[in-house]
DRENVOGU-72358 format. One line per 10 residues: their letters; for each residue x, y, z of C-alpha. Coordinates in pm, 1 decimal, m for minus. Example, Ala and Ser with C-alpha at 12.3 -4.5 7.8 and 13.67 -1.06 7.14 Angstrom:
# residues 2
as	1230.0:m450.0:780.0 ~ 1367.0:m106.0:714.0
# end
This chain:
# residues 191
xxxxxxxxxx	0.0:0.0:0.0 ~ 136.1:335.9:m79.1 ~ 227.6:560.9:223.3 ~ 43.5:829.8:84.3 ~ m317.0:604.2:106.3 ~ m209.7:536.1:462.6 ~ m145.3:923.9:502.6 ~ m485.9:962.9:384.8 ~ m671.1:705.0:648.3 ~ m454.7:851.2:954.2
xxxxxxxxxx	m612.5:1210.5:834.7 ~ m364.4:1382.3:620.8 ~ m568.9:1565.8:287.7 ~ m461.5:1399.6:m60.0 ~ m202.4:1696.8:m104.6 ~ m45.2:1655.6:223.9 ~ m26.3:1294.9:159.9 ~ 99.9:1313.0:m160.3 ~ 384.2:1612.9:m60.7 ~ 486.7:1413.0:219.5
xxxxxxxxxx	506.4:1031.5:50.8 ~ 717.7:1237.1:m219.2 ~ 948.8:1405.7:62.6 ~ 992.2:1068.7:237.5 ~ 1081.2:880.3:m99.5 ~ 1329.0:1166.7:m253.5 ~ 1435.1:1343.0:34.1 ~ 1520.5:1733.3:28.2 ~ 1370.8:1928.5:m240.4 ~ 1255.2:2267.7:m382.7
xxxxxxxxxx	897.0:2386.4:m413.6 ~ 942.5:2426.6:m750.7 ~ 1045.3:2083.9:m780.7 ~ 805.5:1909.9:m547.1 ~ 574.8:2125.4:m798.9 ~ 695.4:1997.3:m1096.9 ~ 719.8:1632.9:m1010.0 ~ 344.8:1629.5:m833.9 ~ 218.3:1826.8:m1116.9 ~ 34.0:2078.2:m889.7
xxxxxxxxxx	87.0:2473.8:m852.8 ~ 419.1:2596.3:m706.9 ~ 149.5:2827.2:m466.1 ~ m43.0:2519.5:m372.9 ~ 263.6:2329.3:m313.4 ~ 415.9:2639.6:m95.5 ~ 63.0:2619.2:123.0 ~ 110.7:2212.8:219.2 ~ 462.8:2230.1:256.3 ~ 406.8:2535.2:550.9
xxxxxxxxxx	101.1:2391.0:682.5 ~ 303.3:2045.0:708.7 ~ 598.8:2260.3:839.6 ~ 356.0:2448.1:1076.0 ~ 240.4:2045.4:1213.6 ~ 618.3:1985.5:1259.6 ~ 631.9:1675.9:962.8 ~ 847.0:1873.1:792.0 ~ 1138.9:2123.1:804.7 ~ 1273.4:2374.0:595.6
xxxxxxxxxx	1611.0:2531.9:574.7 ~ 1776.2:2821.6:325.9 ~ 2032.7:2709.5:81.7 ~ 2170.6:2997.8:m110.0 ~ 1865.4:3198.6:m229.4 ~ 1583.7:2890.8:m180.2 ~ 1420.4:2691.0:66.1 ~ 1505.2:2302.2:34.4 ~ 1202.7:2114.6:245.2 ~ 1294.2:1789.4:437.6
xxxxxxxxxx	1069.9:1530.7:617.5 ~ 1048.3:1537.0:1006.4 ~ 1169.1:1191.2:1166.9 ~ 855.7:942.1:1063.6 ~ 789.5:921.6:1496.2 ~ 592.4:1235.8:1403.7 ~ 366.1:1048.5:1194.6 ~ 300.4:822.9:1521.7 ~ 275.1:1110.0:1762.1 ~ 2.8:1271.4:1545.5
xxxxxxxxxx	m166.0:964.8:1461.7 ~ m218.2:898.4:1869.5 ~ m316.2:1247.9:1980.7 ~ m570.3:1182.7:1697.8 ~ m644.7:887.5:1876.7 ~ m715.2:1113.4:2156.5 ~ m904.8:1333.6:2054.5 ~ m1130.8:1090.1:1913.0 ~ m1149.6:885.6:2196.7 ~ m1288.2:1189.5:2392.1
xxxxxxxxxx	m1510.2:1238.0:2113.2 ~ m1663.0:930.1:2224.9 ~ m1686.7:1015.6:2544.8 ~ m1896.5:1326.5:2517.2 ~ m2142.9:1080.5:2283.7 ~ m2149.8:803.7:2523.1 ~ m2385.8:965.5:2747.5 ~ m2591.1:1079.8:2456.5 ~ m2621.2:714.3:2300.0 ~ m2987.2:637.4:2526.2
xxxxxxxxxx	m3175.2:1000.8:2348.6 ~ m3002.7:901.8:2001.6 ~ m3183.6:559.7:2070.9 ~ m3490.9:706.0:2191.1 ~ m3511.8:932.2:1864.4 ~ m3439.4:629.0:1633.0 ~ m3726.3:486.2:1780.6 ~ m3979.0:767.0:1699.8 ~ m3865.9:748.5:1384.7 ~ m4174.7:641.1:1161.3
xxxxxxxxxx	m4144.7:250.7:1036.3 ~ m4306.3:283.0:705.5 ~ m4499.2:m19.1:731.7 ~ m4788.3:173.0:572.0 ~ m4783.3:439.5:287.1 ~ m5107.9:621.3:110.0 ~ m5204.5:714.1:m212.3 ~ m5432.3:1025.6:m215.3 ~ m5421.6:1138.1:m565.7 ~ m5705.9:1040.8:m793.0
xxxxxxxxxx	m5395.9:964.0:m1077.1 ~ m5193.2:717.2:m821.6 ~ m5484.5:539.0:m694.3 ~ m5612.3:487.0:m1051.1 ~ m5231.2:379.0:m1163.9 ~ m5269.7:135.5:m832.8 ~ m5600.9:m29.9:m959.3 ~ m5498.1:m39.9:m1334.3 ~ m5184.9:m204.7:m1225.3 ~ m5359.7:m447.6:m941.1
xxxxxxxxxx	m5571.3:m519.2:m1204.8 ~ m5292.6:m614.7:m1441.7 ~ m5190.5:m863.9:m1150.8 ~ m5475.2:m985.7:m1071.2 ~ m5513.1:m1162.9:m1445.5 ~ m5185.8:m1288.3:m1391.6 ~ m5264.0:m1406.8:m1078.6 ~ m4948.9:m1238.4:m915.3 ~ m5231.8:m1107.1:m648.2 ~ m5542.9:m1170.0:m499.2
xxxxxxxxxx	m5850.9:m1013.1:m338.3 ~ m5898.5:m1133.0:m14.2 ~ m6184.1:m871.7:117.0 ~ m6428.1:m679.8:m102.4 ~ m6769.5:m477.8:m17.8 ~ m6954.6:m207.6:m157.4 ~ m6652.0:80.6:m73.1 ~ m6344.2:m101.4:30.2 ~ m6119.8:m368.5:m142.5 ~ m5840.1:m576.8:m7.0
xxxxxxxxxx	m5584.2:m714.2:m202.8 ~ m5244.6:m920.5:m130.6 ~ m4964.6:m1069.2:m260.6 ~ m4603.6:m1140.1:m90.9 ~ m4494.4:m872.2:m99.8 ~ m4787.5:m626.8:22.8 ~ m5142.4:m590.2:121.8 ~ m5348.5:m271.2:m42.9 ~ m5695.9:m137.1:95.6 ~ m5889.7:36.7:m155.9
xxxxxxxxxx	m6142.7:294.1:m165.2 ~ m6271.2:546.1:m419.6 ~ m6113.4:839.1:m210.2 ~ m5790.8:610.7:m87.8 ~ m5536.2:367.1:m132.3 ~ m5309.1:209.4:142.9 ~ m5054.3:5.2:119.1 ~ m4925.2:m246.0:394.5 ~ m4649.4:m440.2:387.8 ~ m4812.9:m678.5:517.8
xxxxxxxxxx	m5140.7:m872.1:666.8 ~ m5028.8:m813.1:1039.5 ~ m5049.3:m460.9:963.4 ~ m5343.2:m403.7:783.6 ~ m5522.2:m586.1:1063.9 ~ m5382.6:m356.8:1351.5 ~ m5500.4:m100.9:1122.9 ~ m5831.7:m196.6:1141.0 ~ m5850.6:m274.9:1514.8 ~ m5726.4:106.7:1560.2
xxxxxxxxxx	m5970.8:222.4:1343.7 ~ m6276.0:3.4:1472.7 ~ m6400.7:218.8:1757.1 ~ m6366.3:557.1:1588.4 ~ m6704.9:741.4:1491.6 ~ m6601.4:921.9:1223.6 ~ m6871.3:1142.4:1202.4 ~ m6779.3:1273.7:1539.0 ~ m6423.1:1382.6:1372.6 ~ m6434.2:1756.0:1327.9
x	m6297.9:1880.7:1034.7
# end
């Protein structure tokens, strides 16, 4: 594996990483160079070589009239790799007591055992197609009366109306639906 997709996974960016594998490999070199070879702009370069100089991976010293840029000893690499450690182990910390209201929200979090169709288009696509099904015997109907219409297959359940179309995933479902929905007068809803 190359250092710089290690660099990468211990949080270095792709530039650092890439500056850095190249230092380690050919030792001292110019901006210009490191430019040049990487194939990036000599400003870009200049930026990642302070910022690495700035995290003490790298040093730079004058010879004659430019900078030459050097690696730090590789122990750096460790040293930052463990306070990152750190720091994400206290990370962790500060979530651990959050972890039960996390878990409480997840569990409010709708199930979408049940979704509607409303629209006079999608419940008349949902009949033409249950239709289409039905003739191929890829579904059934298992409940009909004057208003309502049950149909199933193994992968869902539908109730249909001429106002509405549910769809369960599956039997269980549509009958705790129904239990709910037993007692309620609806005339007595206000609108």
């Amino acid at each position: 594996m190359k250092l710089s997709n290690i660099l990468r996974k211990i949080g270095f960016s792709k530039k650092e990483s890439e500056i850095l594998e190249y230092l380690y490999e050919k030792g001292k070199s110019k901006a210009s160079q490191i430019s040049r070879e990487l194939n990036i702009p000599k400003s870009t370069a200049l930026f990642v070589l302070y910022r690495l100089e700035d995290k003490n991976f790298i040093f730079k010293r004058k010879e004659g009239r430019a900078y030459i840029f050097e690696p730090n000893d590789p122990t750096n690499l460790l040293k930052h790799l463990e306070t990152r450690i750190k720091r994400e182990k206290m990370k962790r910390q500060k979530l651990l007591p959050l972890i039960p209201e996390i878990r409480r929200l997840k569990d409010l979090k709708p199930d979408n055992k049940i979704h509607f169709y409303e629209k006079s288009s999608s419940i008349k696509d949902l009949k033409h197609s249950i239709s289409e099904r039905l003739d191929n015997k890829d579904i059934e109907k298992i409940y009909s009366n004057k208003e309502k219409r049950v149909y199933h297959n193994e992968d869902f359940t539908f109730l249909i109306t001429k106002d509405i179309a549910i769809r369960f995933d599956d039997i269980e479902t549509l009958k705790k639906f129904i239990s709910a929905c037993k007692d309620i007068d609806e005339k007595r809803i206000k609108s």
